[in-house]
C-alpha positions in Angstrom: 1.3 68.4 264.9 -0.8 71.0 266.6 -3.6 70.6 264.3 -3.7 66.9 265.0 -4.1 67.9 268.8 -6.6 70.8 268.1 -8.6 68.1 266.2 -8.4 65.3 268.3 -9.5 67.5 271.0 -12.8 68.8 269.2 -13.9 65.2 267.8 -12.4 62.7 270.7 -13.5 64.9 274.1 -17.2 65.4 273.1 -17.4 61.7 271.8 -15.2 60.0 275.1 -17.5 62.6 277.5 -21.0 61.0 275.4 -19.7 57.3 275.8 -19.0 58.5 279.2 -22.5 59.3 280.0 -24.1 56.7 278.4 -23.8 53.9 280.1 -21.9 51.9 283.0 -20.2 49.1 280.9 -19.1 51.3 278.0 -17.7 54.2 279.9 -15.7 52.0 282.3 -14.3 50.3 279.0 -13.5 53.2 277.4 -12.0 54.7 280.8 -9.6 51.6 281.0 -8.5 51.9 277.1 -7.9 55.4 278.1 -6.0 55.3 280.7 -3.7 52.5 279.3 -3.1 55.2 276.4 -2.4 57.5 278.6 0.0 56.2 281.0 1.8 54.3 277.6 2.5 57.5 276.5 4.0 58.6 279.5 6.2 56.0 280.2 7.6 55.9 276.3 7.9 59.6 277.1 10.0 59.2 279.8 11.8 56.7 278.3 12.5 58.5 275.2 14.3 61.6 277.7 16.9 58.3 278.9 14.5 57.5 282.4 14.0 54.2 283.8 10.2 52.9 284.7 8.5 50.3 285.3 6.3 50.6 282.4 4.5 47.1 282.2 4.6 46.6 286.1 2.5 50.6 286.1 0.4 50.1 283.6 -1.0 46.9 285.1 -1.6 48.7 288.3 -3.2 51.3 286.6 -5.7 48.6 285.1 -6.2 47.6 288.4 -7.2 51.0 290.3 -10.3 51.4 288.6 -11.2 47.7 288.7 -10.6 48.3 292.6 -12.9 51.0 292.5 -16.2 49.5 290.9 -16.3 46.4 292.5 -15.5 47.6 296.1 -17.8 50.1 296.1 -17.9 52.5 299.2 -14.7 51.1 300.9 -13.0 52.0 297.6 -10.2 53.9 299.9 -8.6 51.4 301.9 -8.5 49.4 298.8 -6.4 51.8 296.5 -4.6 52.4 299.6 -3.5 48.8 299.7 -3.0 49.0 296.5 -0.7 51.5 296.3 1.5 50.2 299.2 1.6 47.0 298.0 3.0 48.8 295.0 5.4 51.2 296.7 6.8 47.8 298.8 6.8 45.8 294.7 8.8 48.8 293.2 11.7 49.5 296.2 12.2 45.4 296.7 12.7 45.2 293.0 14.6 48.4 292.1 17.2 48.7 295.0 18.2 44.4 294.4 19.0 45.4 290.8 20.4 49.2 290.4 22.1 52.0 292.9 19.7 53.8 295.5 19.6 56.8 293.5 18.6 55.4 289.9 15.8 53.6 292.0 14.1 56.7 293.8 14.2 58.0 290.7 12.6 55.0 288.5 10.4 54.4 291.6 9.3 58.0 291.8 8.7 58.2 288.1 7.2 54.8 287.8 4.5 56.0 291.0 4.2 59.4 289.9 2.2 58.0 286.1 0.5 55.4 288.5 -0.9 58.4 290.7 -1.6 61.1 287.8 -3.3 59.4 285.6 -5.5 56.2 286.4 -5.7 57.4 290.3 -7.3 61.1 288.5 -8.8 60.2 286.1 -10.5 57.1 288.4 -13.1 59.9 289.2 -14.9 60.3 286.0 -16.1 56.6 287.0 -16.4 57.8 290.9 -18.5 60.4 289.4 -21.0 58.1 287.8 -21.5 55.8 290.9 
């Protein structure tokens, strides 16, 4: 299991940071296909320890963060900012309807928290090339 990481980490960093560098339509594919790796193996981590997310509903916003961000070029900010609230207002209306108020801060929280770590940070490697 470790040597599967160790590996993965000297073949698939070097290769994801040269696709990275090499050109704008590439990288931002490979940033979306990594970032919907990512935050699946989050969610079906936190799933696996008994927590409830919004998997599908994070994942999509996920996709949409850096979408947001290279087409609105420099006012990039106050959309993700909508974004985000739009979110926050989409998780609590359907969460607190359907389960008691602390199992929703807690799938809200959890469902926010993969939707803020992972496309929202890694969303700079493709700030970075603009």
């Amino acid at each position: 299991m470790l040597l599967n990481r160790i590996l993965v980490s000297i073949i698939a960093i070097p290769l994801l940071l040269f696709i990275v560098m090499c050109g704008e339509i590439s990288s931002f594919v490979v940033l979306e296909a990594s970032i919907v790796i990512m935050m699946n193996e989050f969610y079906s981590m936190l799933k696996r320890n008994k927590v409830k997310v919004s998997a599908k509903t994070g994942i999509v916003i996920g996709i949409l963060i850096p979408l947001i961000c290279h087409f609105s070029g420099k006012s990039y900010p106050d959309s993700i900012s909508l974004l985000l609230a739009s979110s926050v207002i989409l998780f609590i209306t359907r969460r607190v309807s359907q389960e008691s108020i602390r199992e929703s801060i807690d799938s809200i929280s959890y469902t926010l928290f993969g939707i803020l770590y992972i496309p929202y940070l890694f969303n700079y490697a493709l700030l970075l090339r603009m």
